[in-house]
Backbone as CSV, one residue per row, in Angstrom:
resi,resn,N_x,N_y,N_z,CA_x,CA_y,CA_z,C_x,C_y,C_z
1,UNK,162.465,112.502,2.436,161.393,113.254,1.775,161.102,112.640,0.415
2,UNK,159.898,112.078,-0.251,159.581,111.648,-1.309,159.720,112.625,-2.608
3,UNK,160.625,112.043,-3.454,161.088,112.706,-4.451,160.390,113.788,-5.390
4,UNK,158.826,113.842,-4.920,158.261,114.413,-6.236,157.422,115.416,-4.926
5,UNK,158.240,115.617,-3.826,158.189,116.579,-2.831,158.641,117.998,-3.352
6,UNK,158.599,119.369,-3.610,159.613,120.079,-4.027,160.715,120.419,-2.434
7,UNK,161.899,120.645,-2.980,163.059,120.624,-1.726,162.556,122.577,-1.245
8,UNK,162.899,121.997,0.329,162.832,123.563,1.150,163.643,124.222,1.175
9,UNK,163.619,125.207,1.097,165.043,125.703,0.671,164.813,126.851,1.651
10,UNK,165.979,127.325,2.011,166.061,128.427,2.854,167.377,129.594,1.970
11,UNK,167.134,130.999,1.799,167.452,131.718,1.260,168.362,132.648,2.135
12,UNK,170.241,132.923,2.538,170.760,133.333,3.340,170.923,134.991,2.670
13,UNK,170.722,136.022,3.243,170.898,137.385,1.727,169.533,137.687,1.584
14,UNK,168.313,137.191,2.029,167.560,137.447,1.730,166.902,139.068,1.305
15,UNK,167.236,139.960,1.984,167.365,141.297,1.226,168.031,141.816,0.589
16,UNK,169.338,141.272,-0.298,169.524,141.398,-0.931,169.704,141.138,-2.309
17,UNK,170.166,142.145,-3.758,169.740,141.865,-4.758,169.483,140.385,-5.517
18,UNK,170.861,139.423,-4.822,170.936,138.306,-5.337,169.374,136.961,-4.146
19,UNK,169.660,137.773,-3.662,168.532,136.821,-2.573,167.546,137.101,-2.760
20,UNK,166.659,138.454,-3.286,165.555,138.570,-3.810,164.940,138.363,-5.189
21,UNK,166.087,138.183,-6.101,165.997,137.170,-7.149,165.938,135.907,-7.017
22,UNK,166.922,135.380,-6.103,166.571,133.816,-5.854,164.862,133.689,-5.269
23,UNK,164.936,134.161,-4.773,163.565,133.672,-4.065,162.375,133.864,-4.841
24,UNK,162.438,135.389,-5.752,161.452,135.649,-6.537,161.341,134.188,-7.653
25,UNK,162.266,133.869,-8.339,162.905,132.803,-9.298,162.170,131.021,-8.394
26,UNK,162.323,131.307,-7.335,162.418,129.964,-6.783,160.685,129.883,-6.814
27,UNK,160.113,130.970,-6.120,158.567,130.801,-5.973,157.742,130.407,-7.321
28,UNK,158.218,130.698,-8.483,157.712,129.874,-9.809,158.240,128.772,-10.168
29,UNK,159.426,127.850,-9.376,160.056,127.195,-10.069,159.093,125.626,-8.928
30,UNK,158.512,124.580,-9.583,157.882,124.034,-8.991,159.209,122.257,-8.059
31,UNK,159.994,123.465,-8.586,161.300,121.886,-7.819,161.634,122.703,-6.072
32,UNK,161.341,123.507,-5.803,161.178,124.677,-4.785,160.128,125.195,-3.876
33,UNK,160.269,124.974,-2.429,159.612,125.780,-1.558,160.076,126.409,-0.925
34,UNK,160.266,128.129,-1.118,161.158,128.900,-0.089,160.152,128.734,1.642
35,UNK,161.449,128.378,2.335,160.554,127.945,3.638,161.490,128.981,4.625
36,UNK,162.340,129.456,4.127,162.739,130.728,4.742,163.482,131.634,4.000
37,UNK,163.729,132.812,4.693,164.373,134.508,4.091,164.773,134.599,5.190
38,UNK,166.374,134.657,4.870,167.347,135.214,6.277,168.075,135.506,5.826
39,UNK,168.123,136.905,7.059,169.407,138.122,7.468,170.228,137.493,8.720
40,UNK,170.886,138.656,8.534,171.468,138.698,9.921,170.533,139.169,11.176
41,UNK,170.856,139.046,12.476,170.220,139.358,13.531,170.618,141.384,13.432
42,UNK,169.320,141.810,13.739,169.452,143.422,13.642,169.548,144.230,12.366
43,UNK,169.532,143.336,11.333,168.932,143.973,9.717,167.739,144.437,10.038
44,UNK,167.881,145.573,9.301,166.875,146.601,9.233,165.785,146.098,8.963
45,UNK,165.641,144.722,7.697,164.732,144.402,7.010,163.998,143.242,7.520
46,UNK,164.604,143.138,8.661,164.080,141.826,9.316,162.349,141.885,9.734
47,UNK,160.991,141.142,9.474,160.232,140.947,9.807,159.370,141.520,8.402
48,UNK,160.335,142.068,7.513,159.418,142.795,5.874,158.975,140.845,5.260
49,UNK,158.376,140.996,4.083,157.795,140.416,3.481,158.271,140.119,2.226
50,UNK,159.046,138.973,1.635,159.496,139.174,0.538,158.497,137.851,-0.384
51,UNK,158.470,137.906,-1.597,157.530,136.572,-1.945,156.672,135.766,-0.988
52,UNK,156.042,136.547,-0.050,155.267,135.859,0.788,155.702,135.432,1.780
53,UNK,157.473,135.215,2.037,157.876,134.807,3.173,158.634,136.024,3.982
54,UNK,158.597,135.848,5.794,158.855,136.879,5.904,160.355,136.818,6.254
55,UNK,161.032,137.783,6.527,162.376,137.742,6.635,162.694,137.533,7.971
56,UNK,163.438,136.597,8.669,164.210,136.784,10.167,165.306,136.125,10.458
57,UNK,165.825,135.856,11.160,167.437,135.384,11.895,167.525,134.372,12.357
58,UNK,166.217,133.261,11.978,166.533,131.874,12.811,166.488,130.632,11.486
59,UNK,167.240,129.661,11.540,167.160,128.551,10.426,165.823,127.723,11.010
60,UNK,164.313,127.659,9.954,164.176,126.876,10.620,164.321,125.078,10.840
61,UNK,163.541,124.279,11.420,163.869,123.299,11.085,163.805,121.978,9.995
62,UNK,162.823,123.171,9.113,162.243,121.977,8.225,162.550,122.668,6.581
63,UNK,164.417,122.387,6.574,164.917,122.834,5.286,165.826,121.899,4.693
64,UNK,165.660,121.750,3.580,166.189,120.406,2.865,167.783,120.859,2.079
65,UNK,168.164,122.785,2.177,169.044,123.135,1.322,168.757,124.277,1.490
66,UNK,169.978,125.031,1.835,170.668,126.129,2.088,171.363,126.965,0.827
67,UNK,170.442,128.102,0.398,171.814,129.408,-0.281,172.122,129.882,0.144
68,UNK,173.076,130.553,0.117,173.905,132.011,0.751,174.460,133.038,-0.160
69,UNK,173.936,134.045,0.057,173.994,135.278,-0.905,174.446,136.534,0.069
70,UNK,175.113,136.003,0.934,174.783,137.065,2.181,176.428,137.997,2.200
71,UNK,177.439,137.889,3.450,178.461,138.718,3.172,179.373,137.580,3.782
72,UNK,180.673,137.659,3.722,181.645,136.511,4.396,181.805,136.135,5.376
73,UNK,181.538,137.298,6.558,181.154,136.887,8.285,180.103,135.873,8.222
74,UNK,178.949,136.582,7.350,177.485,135.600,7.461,178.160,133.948,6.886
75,UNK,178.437,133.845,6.256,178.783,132.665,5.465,179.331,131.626,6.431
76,UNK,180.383,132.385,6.850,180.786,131.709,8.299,180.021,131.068,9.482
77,UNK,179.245,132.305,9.817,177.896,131.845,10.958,176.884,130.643,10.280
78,UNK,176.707,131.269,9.049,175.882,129.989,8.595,176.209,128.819,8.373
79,UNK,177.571,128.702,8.007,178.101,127.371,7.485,177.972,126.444,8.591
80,UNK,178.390,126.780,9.711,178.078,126.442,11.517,176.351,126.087,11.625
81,UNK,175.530,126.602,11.405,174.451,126.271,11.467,173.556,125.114,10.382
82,UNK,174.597,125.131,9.245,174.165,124.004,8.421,174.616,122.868,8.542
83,UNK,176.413,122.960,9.197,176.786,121.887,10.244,175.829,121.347,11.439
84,UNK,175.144,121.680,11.908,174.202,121.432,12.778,172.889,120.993,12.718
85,UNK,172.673,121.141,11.866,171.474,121.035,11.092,171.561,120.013,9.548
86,UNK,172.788,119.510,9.718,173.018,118.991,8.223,172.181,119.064,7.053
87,UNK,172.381,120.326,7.036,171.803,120.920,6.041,173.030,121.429,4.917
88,UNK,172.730,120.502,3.403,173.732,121.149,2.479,173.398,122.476,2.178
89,UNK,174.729,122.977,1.676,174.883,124.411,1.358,175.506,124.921,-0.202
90,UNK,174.684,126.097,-0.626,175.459,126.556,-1.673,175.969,128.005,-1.582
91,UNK,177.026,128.089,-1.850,177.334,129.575,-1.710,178.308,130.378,-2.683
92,UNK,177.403,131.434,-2.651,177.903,132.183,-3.770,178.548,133.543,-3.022
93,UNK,178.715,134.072,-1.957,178.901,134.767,-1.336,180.444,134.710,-1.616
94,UNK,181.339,135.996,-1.877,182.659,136.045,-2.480,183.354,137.392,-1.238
95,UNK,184.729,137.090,-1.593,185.419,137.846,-0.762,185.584,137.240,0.821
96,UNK,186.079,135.794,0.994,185.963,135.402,2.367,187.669,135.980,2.393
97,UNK,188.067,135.817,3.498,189.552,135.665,4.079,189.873,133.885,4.163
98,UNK,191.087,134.011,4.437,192.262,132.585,5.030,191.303,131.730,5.657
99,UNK,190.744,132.566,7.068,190.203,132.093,7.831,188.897,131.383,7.828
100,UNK,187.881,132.509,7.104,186.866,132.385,6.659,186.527,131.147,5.866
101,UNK,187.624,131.164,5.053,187.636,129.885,3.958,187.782,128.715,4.408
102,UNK,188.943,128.746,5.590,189.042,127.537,6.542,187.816,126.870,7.429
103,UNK,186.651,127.786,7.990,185.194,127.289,7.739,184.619,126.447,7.334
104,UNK,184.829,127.641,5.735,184.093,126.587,4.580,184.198,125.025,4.710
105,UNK,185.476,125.039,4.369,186.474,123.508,4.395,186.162,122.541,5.277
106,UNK,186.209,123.371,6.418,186.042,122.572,7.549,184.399,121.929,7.431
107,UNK,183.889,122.424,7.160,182.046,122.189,7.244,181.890,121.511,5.891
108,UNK,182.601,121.201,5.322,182.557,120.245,3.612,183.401,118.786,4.296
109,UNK,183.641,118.946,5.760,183.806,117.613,5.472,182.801,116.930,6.672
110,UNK,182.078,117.646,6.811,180.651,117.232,7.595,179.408,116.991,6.195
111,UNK,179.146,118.228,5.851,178.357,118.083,4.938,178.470,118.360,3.369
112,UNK,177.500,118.624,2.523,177.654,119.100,1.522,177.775,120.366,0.809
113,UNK,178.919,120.829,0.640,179.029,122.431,0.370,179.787,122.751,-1.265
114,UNK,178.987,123.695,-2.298,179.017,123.816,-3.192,179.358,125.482,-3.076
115,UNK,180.554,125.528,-3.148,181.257,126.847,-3.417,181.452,127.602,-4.901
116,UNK,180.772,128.581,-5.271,181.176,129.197,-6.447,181.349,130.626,-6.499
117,UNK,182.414,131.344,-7.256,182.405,132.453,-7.877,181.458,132.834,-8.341
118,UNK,181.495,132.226,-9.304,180.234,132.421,-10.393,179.210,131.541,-10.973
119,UNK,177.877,131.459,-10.931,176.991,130.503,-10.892,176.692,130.560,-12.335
120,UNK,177.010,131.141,-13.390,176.003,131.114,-14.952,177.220,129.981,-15.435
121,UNK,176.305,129.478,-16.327,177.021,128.744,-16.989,177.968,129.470,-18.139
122,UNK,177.394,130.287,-18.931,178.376,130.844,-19.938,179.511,131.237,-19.083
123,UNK,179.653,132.192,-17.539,181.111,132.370,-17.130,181.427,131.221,-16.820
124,UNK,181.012,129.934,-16.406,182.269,128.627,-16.402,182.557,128.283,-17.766
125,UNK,181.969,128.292,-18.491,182.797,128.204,-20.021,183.760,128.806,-20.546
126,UNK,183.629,130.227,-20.113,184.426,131.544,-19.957,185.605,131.013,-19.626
127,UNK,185.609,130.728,-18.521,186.823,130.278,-17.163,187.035,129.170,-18.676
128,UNK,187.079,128.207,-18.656,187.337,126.728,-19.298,188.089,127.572,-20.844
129,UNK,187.416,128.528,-21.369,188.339,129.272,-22.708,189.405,129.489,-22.235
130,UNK,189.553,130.647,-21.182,190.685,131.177,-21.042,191.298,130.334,-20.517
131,UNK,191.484,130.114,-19.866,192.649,128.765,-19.217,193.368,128.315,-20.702
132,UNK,192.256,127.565,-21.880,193.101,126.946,-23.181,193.406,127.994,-23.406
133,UNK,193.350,129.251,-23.327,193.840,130.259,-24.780,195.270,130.476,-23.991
134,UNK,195.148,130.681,-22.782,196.484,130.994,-21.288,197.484,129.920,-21.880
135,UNK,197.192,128.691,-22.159,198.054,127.554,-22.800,198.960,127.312,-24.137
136,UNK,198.034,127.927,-24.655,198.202,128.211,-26.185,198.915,129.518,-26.026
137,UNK,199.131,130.745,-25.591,199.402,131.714,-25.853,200.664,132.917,-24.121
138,UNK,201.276,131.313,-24.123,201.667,131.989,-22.588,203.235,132.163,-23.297
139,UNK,203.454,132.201,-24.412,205.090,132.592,-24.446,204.988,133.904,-25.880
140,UNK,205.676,135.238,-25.169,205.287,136.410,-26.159,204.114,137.165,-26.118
141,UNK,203.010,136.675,-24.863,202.213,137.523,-24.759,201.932,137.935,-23.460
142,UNK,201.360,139.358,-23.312,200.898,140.045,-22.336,199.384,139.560,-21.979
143,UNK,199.243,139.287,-20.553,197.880,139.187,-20.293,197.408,140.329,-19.412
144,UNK,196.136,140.563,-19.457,195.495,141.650,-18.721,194.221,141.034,-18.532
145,UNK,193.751,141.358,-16.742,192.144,141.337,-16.825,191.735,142.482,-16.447
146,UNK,190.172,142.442,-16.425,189.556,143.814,-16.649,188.381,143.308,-16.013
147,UNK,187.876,143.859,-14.965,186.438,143.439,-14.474,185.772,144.547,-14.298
148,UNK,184.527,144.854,-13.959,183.775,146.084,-13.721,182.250,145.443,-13.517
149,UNK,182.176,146.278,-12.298,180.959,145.755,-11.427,180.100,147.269,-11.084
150,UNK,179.048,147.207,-10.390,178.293,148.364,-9.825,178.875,148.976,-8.716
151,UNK,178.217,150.054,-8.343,179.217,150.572,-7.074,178.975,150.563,-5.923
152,UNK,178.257,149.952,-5.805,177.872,149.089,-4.536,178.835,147.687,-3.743
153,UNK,179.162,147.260,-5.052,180.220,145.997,-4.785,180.929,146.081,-3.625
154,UNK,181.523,145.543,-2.373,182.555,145.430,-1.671,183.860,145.600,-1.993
155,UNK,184.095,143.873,-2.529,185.085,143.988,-2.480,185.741,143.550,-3.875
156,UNK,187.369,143.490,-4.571,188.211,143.904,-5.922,189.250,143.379,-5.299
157,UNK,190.033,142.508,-6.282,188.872,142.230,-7.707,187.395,141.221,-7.403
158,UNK,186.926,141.044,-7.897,185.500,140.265,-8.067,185.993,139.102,-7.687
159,UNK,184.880,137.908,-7.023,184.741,136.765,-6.762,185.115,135.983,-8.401
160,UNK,184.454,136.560,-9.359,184.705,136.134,-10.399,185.934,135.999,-11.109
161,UNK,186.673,137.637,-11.169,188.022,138.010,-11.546,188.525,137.084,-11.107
162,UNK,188.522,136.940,-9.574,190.012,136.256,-8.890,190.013,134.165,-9.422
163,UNK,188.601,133.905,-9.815,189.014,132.502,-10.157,189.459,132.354,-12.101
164,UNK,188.936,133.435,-12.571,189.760,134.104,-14.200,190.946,133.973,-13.663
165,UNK,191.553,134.727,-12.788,193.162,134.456,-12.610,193.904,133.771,-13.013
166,UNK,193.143,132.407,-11.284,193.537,131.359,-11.120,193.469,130.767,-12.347
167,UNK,192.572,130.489,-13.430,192.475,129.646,-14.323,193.529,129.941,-15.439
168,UNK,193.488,131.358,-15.441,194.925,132.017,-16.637,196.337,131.773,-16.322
169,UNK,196.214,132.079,-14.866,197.563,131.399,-14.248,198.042,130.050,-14.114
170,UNK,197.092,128.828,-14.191,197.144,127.500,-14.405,197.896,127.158,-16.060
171,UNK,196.587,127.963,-16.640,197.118,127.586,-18.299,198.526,128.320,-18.400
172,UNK,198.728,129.324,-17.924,200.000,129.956,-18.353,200.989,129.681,-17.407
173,UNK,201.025,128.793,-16.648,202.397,128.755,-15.737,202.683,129.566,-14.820
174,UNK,201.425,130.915,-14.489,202.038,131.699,-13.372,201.625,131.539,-11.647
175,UNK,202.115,132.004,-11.198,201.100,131.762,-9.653,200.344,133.349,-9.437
176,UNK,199.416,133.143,-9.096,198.559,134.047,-8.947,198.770,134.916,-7.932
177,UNK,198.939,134.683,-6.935,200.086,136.176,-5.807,201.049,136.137,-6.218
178,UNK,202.113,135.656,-7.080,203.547,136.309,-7.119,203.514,137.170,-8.400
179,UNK,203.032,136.536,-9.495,202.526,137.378,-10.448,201.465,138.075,-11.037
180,UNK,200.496,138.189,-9.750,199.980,139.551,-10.108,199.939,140.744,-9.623
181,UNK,199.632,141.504,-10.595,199.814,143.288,-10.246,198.034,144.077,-10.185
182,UNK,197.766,144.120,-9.443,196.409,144.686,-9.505,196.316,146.858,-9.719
183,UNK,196.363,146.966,-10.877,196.607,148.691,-10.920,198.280,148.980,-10.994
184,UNK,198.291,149.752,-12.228,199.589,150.301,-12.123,199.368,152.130,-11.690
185,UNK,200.683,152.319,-11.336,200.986,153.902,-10.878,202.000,154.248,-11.020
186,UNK,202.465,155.542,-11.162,203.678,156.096,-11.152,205.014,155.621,-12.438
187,UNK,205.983,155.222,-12.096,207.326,154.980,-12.842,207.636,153.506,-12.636
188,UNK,206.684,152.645,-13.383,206.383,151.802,-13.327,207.315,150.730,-14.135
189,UNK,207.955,151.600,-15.409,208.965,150.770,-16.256,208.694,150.173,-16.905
190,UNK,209.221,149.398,-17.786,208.983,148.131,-19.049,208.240,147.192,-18.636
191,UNK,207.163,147.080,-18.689,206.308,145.777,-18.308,206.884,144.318,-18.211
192,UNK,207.338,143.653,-17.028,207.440,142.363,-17.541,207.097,141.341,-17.660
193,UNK,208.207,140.435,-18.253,207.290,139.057,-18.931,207.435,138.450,-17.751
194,UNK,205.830,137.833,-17.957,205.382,136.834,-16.914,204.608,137.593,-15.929
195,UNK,203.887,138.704,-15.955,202.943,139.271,-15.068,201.567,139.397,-15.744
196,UNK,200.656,139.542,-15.047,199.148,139.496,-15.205,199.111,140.876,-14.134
197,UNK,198.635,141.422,-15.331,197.662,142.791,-14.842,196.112,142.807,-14.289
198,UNK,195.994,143.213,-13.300,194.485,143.647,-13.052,193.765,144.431,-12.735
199,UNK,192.768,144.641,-13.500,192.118,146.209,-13.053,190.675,146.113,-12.656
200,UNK,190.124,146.635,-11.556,188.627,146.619,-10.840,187.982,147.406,-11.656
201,UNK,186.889,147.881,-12.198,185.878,148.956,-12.180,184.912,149.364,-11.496
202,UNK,184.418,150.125,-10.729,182.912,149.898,-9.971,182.301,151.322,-10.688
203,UNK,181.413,151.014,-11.431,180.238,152.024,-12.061,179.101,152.038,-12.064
204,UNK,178.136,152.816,-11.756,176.898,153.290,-11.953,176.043,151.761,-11.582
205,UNK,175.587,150.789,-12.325,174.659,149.549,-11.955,175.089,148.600,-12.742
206,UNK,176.221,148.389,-13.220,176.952,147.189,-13.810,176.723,146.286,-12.710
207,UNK,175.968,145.140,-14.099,175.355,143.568,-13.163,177.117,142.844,-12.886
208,UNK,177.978,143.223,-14.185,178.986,142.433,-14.484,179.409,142.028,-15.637
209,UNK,180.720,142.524,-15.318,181.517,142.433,-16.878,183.213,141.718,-16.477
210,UNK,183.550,141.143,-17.367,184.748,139.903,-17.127,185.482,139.972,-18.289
211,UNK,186.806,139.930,-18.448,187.581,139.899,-20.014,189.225,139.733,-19.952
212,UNK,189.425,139.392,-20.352,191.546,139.041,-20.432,191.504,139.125,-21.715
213,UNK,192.761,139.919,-22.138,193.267,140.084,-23.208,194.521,139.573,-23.360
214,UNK,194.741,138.927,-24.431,196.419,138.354,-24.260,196.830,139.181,-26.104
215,UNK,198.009,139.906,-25.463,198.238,140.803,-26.565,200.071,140.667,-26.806
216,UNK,200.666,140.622,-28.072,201.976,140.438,-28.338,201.962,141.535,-29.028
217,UNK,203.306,141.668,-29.799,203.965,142.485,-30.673,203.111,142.394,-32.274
218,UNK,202.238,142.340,-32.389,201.144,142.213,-33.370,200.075,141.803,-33.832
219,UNK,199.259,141.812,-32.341,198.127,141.409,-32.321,197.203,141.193,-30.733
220,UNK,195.897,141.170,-30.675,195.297,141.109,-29.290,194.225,140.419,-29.720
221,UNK,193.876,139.578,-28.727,193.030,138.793,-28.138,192.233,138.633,-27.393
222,UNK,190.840,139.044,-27.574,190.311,139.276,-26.512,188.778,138.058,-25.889
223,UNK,188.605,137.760,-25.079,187.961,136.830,-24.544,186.865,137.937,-23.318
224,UNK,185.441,137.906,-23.400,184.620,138.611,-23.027,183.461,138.140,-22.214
225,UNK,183.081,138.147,-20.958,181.603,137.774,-20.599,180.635,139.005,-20.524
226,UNK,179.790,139.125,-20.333,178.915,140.579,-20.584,177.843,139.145,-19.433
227,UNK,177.128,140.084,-18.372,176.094,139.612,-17.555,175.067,141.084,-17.659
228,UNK,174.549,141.005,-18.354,172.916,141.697,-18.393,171.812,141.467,-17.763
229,UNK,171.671,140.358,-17.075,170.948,140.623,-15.832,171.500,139.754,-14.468
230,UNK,171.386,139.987,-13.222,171.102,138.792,-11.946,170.655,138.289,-12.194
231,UNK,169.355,137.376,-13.373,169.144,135.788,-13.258,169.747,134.839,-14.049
232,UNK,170.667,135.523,-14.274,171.895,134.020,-14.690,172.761,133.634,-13.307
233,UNK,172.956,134.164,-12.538,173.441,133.830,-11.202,172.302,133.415,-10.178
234,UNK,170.916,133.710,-10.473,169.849,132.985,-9.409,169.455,131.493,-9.965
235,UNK,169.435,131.406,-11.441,169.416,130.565,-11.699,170.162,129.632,-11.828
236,UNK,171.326,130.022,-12.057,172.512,129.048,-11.309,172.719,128.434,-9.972
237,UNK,171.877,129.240,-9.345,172.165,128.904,-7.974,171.355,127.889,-7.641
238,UNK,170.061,127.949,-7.935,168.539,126.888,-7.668,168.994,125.922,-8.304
239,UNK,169.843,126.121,-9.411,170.488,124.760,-10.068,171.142,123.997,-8.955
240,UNK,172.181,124.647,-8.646,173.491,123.997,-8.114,172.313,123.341,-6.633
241,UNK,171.576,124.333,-6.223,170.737,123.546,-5.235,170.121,122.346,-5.091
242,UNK,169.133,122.002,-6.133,168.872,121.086,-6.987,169.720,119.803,-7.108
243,UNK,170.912,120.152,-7.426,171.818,118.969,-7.454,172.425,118.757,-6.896
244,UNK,172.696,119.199,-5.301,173.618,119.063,-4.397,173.090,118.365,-3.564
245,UNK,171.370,118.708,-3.154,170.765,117.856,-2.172,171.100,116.223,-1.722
246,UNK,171.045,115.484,-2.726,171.978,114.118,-2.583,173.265,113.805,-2.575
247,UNK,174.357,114.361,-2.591,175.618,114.481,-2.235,176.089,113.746,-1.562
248,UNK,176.959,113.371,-1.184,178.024,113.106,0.269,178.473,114.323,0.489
249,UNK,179.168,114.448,1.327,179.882,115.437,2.303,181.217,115.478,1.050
250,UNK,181.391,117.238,1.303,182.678,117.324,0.931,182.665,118.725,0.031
251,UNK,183.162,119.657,-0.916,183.426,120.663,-1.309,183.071,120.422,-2.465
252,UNK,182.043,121.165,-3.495,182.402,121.079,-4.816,182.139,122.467,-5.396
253,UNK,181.858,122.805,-6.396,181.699,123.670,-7.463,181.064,123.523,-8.518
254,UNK,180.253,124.930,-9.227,179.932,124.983,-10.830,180.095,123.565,-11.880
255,UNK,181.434,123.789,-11.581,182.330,123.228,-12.372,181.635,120.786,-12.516
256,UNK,181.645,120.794,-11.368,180.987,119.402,-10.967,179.172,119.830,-11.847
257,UNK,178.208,120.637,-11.420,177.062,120.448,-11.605,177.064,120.505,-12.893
258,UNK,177.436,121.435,-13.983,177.590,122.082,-14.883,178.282,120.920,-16.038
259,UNK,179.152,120.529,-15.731,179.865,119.528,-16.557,180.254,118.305,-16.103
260,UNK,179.840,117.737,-14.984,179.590,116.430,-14.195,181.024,115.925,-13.861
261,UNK,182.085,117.145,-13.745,183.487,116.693,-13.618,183.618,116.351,-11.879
């Protein structure tokens, strides 16, 4: 396709919040032609009208790049269909399983697949703080995260939370299933050293909120993202789209588009 073509893009989620921002976002953005809106087969919303395109259940054939905003089964089905279609993929879709993930993997070494938590750039910077502060501050202090989302969300902690973890647990030496505790209860005892606390929120229409505190015997620390709207994650996403199209095959992340690592 000649470069000063805009790329087709096909939108997976399409009725939902993050897929109707992408698409709304994409139809002004002139590097973009949404050439499809897809659900699943038997969504309610299938055959409605979103930015002019209508919504249905088939990939078609003339798409240069794949999002997915959809749920972790879907991600799966689709990843299979972009294998087939070698069609690269970006996905922001969180909460897969073992299995699910094994998919992913598997279809990154056919094509091009750009996996993220979180698509804004300020939360990969976020991630990139805490990790140094986790380094700087992993002997004598308590860490805690704190996420809080809308109540609609699935699933806890957040796609986001869980790679905060990973990154706190890197800088600080811990492993992320052995030392963490998600919610305390009951007769719980002296807190100890070397655990990471975590706590979900789901309230009212929180876009998203992210934070670790690392706190000692005289003093706290706190490190904060605040997301005030969905188009720091649509626009992240048309990004990561954007720059994945020429790729080789293989897995990347934020982290590659964002800071060319």
């Amino acid at each position: 396709m000649p470069t000063n073509q805009p790329l087709r893009l096909a939108v997976i989620g399409a009725a939902g919040r993050m897929g109707t921002r992408i698409i709304a976002l994409a139809a002004n953005d002139e590097r973009f032609n949404v050439t499809a809106a897809l659900e699943a087969p038997g969504h309610p919303r299938l055959g409605d009208m979103v930015e002019g395109v209508t919504i249905g259940d088939e990939l078609p054939g003339d798409c240069d790049v794949m999002i997915d905003f959809s749920l972790p089964a879907g991600t799966a089905a689709w990843s299979r269909r972009a294998v087939e279609t070698a069609t690269p993929l970006v996905i922001g879709t969180t909460g897969h399983d073992d299995a699910q993930l094994g998919l992913i993997r598997k279809a990154a070494d056919r094509i091009a697949v750009l996996k993220a938590t979180n698509m804004s750039l300020g939360v990969n910077i976020f991630w990139r703080l805490a990790r140094q502060a986790a380094e700087l501050m992993n002997d004598g202090y308590d860490i805690e995260v704190i996420e809080a989302h809308h109540r609609y969300k699935a699933d806890a902690p957040s796609g986001t939370a869980v790679t905060l973890i990973e990154e706190v647990c890197a800088g600080a030496g811990l492993d992320p299933k052995r030392d963490t505790v998600c919610g305390r209860k009951g007769d719980t005892g002296q807190r100890p050293a070397g655990q990471l606390g975590v706590h979900s929120l789901r309230i009212g229409d929180n876009v998203g909120e992210h934070e670790v505190r690392f706190g000692s015997l005289g003093e706290t620390v706190t490190l904060k993202h605040t997301a005030h709207t969905r188009d720091i994650f649509a626009r992240g996403a048309l990004r990561a789209a954007a720059w994945i199209t020429d790729r080789p095959a293989g897995l990347y992340d934020m982290q590659n588009v964002l800071f060319k690592t």
